[in-house]
C-alpha positions, 0 to 999 in steps of 0.5 A: 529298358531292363522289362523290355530285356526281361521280357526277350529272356523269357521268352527265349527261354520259353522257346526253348523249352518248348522246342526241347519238350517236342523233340523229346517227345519226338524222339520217345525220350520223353513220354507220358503214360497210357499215350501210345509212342504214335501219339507223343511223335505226333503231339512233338511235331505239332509242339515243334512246328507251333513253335516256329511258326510262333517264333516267325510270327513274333519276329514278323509282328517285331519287324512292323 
């Protein structure tokens, strides 16, 4: 039970992360040098949307 619990932690914090690194990468907050703004918004939404479409998978694969 504790590994199982440990393992749903992890992995929201994992979710959140990623979800806190596109939106700042989308928003120009966060940038890498040498990568043109226009790539680091596009590289955001890329990293946002395999987020969620992670999160509706696992949920999904969760619910069989």
């Amino acid at each position: 039970m504790a590994k199982g619990l440990m393992n749903v932690i992890m992995w929201l914090v994992g979710v959140l992360v990623s979800l806190a690194v596109g939106f700042g990468m989308i928003s120009e907050t966060l940038t890498v040098p040498y990568i043109p703004s226009i790539v680091m918004v596009v590289a955001g939404w890329i990293v946002v949307i395999g987020t969620i479409i992670g999160v509706i998978m696992a949920i999904l694969k969760a619910a069989k």
